[in-house]
VMD Tcl script that builds the backbone (N, CA, C; Angstrom):
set m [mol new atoms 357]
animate dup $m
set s [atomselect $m all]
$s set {name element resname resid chain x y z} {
  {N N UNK 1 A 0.849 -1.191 0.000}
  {CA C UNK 1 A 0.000 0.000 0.000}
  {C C UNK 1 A 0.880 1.235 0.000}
  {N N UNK 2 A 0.925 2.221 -0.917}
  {CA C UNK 2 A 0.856 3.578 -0.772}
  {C C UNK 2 A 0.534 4.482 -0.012}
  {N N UNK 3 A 1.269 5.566 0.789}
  {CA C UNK 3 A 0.808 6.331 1.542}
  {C C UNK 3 A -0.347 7.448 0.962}
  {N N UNK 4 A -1.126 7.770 1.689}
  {CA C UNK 4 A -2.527 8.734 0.875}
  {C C UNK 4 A -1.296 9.961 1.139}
  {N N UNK 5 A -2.079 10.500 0.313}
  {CA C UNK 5 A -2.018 12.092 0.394}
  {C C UNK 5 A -3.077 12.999 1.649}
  {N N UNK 6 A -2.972 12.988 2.657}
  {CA C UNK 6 A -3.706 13.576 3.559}
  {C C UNK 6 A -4.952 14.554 2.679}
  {N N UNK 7 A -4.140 15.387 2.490}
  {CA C UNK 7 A -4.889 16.206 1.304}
  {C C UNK 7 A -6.670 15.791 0.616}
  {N N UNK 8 A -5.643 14.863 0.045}
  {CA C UNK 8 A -6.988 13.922 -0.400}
  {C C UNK 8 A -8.105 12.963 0.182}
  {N N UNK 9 A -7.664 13.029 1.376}
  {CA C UNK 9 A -8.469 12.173 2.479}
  {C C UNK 9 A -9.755 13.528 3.141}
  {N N UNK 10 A -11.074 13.274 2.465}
  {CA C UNK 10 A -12.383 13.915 2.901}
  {C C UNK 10 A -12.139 14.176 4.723}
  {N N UNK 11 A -12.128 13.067 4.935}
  {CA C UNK 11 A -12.535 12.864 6.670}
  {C C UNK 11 A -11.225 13.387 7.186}
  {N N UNK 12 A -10.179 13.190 6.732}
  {CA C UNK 12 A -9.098 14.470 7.499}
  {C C UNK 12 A -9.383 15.856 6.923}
  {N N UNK 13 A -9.958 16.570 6.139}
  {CA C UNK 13 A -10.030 17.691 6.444}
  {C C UNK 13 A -11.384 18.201 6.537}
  {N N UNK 14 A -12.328 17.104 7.061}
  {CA C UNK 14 A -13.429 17.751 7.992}
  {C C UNK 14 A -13.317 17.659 9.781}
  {N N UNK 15 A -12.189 16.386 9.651}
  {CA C UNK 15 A -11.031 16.672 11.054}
  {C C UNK 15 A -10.679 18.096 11.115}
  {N N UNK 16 A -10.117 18.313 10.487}
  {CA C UNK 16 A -9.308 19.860 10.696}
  {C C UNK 16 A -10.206 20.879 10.772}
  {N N UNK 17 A -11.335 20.557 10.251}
  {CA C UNK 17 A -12.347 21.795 10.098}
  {C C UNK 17 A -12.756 22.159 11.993}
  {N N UNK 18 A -12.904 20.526 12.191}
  {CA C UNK 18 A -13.759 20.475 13.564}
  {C C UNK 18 A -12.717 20.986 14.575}
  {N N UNK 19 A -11.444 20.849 14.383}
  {CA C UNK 19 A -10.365 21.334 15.532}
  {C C UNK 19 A -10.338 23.220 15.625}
  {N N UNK 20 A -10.407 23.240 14.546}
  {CA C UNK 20 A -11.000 24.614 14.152}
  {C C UNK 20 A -12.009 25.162 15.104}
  {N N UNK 21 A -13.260 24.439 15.270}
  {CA C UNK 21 A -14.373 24.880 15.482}
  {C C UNK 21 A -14.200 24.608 16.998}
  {N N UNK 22 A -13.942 23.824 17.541}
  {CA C UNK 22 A -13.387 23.329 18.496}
  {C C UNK 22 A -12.434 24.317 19.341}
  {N N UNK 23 A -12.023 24.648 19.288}
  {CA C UNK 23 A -10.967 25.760 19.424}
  {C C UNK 23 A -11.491 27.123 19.738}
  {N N UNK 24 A -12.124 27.488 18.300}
  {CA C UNK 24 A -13.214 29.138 18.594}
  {C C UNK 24 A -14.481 28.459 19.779}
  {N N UNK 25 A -14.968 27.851 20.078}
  {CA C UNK 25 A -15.940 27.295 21.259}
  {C C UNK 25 A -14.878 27.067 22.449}
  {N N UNK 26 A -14.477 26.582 22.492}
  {CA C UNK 26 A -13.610 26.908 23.449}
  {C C UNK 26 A -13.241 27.637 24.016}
  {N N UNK 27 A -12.692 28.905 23.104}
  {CA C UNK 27 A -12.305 29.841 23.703}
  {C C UNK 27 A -12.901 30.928 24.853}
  {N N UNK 28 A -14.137 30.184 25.068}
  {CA C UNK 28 A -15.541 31.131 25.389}
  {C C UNK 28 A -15.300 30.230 27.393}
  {N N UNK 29 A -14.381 29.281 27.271}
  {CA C UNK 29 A -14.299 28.449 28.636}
  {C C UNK 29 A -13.848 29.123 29.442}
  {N N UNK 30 A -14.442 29.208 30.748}
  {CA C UNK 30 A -13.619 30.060 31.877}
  {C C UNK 30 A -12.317 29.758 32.181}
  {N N UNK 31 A -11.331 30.683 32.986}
  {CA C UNK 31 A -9.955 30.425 33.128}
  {C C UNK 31 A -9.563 29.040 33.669}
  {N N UNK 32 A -10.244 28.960 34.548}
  {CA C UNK 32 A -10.394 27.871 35.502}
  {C C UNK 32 A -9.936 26.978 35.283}
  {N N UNK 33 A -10.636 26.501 33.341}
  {CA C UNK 33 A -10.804 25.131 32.969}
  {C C UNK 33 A -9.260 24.800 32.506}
  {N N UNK 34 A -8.831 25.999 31.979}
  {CA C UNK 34 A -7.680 26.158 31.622}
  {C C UNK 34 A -6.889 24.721 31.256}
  {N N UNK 35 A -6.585 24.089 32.075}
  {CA C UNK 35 A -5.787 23.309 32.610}
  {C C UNK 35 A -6.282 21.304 33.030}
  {N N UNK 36 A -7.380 21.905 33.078}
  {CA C UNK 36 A -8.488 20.445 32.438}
  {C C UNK 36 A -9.548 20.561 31.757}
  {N N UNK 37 A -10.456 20.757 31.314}
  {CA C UNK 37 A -11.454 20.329 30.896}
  {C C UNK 37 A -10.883 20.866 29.243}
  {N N UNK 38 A -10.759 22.387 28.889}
  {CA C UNK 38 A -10.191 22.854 28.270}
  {C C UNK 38 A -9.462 22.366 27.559}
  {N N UNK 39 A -8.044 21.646 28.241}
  {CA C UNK 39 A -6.506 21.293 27.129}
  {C C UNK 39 A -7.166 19.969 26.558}
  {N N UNK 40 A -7.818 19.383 27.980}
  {CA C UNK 40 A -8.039 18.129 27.290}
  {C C UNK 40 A -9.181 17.757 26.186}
  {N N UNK 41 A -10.264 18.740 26.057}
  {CA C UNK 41 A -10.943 18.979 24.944}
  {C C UNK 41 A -10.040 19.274 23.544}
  {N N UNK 42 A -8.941 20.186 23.694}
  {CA C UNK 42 A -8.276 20.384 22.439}
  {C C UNK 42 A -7.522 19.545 22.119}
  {N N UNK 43 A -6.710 18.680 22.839}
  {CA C UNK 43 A -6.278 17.102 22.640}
  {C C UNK 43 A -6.500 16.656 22.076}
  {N N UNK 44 A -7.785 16.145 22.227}
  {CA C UNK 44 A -8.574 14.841 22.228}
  {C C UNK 44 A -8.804 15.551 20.499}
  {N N UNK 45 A -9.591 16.719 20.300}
  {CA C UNK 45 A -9.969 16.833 19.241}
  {C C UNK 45 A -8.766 16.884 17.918}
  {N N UNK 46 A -7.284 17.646 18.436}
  {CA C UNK 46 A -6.239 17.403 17.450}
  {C C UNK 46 A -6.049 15.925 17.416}
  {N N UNK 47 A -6.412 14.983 18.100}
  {CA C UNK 47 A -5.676 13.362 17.999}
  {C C UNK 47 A -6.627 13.039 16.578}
  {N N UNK 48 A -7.651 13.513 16.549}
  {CA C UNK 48 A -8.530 13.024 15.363}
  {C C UNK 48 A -7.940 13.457 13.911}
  {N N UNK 49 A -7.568 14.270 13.303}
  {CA C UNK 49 A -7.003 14.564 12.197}
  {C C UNK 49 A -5.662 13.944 12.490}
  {N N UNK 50 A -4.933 13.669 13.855}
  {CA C UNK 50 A -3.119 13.422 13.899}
  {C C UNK 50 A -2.844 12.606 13.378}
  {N N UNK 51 A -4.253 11.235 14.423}
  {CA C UNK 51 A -4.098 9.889 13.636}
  {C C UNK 51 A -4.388 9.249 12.470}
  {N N UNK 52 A -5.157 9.928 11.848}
  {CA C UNK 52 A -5.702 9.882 10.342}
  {C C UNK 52 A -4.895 10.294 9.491}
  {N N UNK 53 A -3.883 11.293 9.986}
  {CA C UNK 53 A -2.757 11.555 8.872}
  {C C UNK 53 A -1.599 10.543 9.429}
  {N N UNK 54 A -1.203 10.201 10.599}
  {CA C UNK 54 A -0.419 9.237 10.803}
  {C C UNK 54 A -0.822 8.016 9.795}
  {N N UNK 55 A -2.011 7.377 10.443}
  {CA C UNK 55 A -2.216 6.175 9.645}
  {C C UNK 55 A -2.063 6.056 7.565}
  {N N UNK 56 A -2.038 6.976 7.578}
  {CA C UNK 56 A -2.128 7.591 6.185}
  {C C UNK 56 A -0.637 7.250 5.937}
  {N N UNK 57 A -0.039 7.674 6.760}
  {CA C UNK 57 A 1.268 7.871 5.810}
  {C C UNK 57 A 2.173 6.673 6.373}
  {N N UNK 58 A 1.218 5.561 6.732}
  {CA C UNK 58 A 1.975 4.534 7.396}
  {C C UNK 58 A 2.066 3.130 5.782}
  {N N UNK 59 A 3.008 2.258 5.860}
  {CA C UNK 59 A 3.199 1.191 5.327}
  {C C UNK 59 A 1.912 0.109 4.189}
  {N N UNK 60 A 1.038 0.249 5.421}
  {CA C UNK 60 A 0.250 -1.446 4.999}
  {C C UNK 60 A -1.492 -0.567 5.728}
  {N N UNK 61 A -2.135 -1.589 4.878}
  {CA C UNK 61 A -3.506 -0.723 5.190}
  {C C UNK 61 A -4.113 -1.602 6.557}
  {N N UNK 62 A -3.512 -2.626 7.190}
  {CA C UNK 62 A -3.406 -2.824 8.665}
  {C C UNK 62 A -3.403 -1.466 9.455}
  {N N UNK 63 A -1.856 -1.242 9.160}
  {CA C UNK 63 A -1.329 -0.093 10.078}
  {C C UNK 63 A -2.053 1.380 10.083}
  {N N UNK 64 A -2.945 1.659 8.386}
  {CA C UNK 64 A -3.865 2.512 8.663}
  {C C UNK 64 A -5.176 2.437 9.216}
  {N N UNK 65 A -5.625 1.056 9.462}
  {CA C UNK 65 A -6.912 0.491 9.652}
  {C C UNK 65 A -6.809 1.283 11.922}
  {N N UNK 66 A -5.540 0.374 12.136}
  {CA C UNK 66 A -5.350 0.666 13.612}
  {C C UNK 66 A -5.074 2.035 14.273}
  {N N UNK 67 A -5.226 2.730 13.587}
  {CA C UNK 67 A -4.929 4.265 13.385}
  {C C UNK 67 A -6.012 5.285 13.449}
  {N N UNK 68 A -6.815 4.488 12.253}
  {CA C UNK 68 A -8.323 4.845 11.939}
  {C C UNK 68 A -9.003 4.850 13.110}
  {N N UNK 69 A -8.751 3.490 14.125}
  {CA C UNK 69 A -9.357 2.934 14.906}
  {C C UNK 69 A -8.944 4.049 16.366}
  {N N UNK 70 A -7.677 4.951 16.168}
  {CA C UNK 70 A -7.933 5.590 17.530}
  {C C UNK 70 A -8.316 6.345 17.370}
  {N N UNK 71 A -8.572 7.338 16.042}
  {CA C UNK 71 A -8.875 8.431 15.706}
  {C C UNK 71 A -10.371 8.013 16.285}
  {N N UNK 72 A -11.119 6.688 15.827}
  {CA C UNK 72 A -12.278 6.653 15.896}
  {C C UNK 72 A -12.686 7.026 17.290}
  {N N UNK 73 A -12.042 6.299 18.449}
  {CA C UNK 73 A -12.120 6.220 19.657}
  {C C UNK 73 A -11.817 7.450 19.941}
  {N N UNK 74 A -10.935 8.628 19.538}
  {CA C UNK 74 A -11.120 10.388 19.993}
  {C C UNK 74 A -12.328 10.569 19.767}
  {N N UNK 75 A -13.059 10.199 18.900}
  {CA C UNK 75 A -14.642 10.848 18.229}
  {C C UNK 75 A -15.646 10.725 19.525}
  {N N UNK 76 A -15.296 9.599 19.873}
  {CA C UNK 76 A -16.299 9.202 21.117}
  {C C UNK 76 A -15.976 10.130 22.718}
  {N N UNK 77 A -14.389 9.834 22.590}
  {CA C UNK 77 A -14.186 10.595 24.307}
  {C C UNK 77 A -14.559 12.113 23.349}
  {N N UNK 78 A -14.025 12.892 22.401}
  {CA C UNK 78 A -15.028 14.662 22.363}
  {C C UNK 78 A -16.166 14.407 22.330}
  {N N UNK 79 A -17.005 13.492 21.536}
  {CA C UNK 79 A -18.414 13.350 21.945}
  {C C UNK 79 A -18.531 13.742 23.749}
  {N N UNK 80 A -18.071 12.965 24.620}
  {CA C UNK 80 A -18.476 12.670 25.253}
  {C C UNK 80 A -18.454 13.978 26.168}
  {N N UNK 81 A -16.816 15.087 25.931}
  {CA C UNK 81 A -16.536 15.986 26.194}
  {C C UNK 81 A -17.562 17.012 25.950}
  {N N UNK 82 A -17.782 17.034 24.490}
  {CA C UNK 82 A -18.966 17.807 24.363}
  {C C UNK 82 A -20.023 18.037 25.308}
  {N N UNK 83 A -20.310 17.346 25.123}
  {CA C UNK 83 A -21.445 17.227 26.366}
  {C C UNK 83 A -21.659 17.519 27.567}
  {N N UNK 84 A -20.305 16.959 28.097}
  {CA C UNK 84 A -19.744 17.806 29.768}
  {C C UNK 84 A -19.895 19.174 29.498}
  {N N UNK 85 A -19.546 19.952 28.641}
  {CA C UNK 85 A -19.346 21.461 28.537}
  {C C UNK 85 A -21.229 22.042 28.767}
  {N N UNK 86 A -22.122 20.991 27.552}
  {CA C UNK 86 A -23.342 21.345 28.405}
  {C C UNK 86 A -24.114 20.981 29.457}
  {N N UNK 87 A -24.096 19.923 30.106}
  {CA C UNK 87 A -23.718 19.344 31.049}
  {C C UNK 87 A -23.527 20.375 32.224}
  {N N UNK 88 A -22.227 21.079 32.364}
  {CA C UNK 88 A -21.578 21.724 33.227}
  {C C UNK 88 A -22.022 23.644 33.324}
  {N N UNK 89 A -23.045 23.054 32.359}
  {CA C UNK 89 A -23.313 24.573 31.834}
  {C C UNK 89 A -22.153 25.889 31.497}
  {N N UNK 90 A -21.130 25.352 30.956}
  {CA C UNK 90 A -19.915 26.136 30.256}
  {C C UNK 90 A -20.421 26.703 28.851}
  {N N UNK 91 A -20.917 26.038 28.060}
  {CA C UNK 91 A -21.365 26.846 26.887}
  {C C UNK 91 A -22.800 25.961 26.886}
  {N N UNK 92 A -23.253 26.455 25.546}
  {CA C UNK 92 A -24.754 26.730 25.264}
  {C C UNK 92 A -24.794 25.274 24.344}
  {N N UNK 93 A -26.200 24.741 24.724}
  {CA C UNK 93 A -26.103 23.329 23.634}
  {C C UNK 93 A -26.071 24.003 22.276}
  {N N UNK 94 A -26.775 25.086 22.004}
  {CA C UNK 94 A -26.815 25.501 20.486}
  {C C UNK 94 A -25.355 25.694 19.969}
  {N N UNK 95 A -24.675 25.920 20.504}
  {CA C UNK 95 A -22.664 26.212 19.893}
  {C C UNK 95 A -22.473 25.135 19.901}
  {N N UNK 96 A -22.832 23.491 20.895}
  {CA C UNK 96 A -22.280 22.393 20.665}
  {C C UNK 96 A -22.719 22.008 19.605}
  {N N UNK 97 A -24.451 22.573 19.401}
  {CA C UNK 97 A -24.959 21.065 18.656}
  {C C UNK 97 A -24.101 21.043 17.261}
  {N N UNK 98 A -23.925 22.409 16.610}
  {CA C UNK 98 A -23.046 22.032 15.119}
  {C C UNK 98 A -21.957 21.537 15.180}
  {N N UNK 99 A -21.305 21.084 16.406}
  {CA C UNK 99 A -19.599 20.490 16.733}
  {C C UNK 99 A -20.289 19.044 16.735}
  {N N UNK 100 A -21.310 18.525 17.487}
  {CA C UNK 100 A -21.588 17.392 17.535}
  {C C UNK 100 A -22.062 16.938 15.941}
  {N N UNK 101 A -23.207 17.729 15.222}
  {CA C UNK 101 A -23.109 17.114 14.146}
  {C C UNK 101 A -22.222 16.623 13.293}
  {N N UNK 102 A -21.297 17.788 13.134}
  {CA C UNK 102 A -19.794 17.487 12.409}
  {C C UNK 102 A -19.225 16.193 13.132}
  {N N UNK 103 A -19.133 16.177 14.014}
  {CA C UNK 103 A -17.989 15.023 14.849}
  {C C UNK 103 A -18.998 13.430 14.389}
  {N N UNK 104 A -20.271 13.569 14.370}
  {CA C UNK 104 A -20.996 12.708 14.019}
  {C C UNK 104 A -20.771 12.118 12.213}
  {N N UNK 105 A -20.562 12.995 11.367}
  {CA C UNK 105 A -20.471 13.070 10.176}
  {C C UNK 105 A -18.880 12.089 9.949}
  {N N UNK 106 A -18.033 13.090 10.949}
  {CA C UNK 106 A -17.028 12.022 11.242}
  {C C UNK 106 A -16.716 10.883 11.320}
  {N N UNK 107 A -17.312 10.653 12.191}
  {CA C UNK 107 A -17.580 9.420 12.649}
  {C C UNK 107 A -18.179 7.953 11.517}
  {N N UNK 108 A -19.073 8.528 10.662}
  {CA C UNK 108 A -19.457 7.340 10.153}
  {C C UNK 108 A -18.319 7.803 8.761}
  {N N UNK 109 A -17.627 8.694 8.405}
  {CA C UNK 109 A -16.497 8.453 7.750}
  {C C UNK 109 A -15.667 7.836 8.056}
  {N N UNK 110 A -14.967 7.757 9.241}
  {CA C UNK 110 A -13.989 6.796 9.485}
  {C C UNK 110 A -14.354 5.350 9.652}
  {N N UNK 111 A -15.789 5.137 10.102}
  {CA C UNK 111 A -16.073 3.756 10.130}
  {C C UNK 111 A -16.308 3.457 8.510}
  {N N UNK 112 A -16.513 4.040 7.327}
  {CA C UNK 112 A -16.658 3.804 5.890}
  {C C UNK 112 A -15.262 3.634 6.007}
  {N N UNK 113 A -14.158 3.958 5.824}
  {CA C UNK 113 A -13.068 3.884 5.418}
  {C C UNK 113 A -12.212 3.034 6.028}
  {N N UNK 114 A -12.792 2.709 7.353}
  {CA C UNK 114 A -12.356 1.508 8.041}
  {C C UNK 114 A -12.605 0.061 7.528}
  {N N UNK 115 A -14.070 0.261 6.619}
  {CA C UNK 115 A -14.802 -1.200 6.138}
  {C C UNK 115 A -14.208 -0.937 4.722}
  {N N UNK 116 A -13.891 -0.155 4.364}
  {CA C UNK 116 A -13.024 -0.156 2.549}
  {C C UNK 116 A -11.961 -0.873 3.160}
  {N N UNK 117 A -11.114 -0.869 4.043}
  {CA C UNK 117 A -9.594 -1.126 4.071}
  {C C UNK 117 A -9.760 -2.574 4.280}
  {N N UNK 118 A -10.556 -3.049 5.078}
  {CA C UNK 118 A -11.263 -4.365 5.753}
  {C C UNK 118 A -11.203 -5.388 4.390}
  {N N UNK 119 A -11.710 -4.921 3.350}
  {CA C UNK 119 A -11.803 -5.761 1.930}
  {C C UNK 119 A -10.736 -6.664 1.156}
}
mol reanalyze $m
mol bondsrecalc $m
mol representation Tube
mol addrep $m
């Protein structure tokens, strides 16, 4: 297998879009969080485009399949983050809900591209 061109990979740059978005919502978090809720929201959300370009530019479509597979597993812990923020009443569900749709959209991209590699 050939390494992709990140570039050309849909679901990494609606990754990047969401770290984006992710980021400007964020910024709205009290000081406080600074240091948890905060870093680890922006983490979690850069691991999703990191590992998708990692796996990308790896060897054998194994090694991108297992890659795919943590990116997938970030989708779920920001899901889950998301939510704490309304939850915790830090921001407004209406600013999450378009982060959750996107991250959702995500989500069944990487599981498509997980079942192409599977073949």
């Amino acid at each position: 297998m050939k390494s992709h061109r990140i570039e050309d990979l849909k679901v990494w740059s609606k990754s990047m879009a969401l770290v984006k978005e992710v980021y400007l919502v964020t910024a709205e978090l009290p000081n406080e969080e600074r240091f948890g809720l905060l870093s680890q929201i922006r983490r979690c959300a850069v691991s999703i485009p990191s590992n998708i370009a990692e796996g990308a530019g790896r060897n054998n479509k194994n090694e991108f399949y297992q890659f795919l597979g943590i990116a997938f597993g970030s989708t779920y812990e920001l899901q889950t983050q998301l939510q704490l923020l309304i939850d915790l009443n830090f921001i407004s569900e209406t600013k999450i809900i378009p982060l959750k749709e996107l991250l959702t959209e995500i989500q069944k991209m990487i599981y498509s591209l997980k079942t192409s590699l599977k073949l």
